[in-house]
N, C-alpha and C positions, 0 to 999 in steps of 0.2 A: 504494500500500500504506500502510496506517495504520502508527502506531508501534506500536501494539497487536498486528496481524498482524506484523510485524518481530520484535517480540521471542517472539511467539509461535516463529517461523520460528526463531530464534535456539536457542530451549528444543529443537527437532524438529534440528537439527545438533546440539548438544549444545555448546552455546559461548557465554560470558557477550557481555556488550556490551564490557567490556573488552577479551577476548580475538580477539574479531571486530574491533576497531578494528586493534588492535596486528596483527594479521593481513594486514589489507588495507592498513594503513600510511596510517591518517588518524586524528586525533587521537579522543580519546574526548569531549572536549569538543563539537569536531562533530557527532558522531553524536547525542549528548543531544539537542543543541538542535533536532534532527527532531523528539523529543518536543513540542515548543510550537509547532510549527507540524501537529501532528497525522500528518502524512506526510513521508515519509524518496523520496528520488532515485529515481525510477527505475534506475539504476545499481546503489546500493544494496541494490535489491527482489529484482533480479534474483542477486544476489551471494549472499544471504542465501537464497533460494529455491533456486538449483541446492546449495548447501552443502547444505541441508537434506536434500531431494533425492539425492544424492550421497551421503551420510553412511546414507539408510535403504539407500542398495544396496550398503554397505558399500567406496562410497570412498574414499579416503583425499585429500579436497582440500585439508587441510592441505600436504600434501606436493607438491602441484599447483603450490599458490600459492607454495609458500617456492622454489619451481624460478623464480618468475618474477622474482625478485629485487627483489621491487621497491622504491623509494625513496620517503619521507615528501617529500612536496610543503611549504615554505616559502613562507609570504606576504613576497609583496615587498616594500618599504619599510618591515616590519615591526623593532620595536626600536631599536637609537641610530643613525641615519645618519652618517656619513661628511660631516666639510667639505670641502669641494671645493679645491681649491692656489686657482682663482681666485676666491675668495670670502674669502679669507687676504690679499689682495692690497692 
């Protein structure tokens, strides 16, 4: 799916790119940078499609997803690491 269709899909749910980030619980920075590469995840595509989908048969997968609890993914080593005691030594 292009980023083009994506956000098409996006306008057919009724949910900014903002909102779909914060939704699916991955930053919105990530999702931009689909933009430059022209196409967005498989994952993604499908996420956006059934929402779409779902939203013209009136429903409600907001409610779907906020049930799934789900949790924002952290990059590892990302930010000030920790010295180690034997590095101190």
């Amino acid at each position: 799916m292009t980023f083009i269709e994506f956000k098409k899909m996006l306008l057919d749910a009724e949910l900014t790119l903002p909102k779909f980030s914060k939704l699916i619980k991955v930053s919105d920075k990530n999702i931009q940078s689909y933009k430059k590469k022209d196409e967005v995840p498989n994952a993604i595509a499908v996420c956006v499609t059934c929402f779409a989908h779902m939203h013209k048969m009136g429903i409600d997968y907001k409610e779907i997803v906020e049930k799934l609890e789900l949790k924002p993914k952290r990059k590892k080593n990302s930010g000030f690491s920790k010295k180690s005691e034997s590095s101190n030594a």
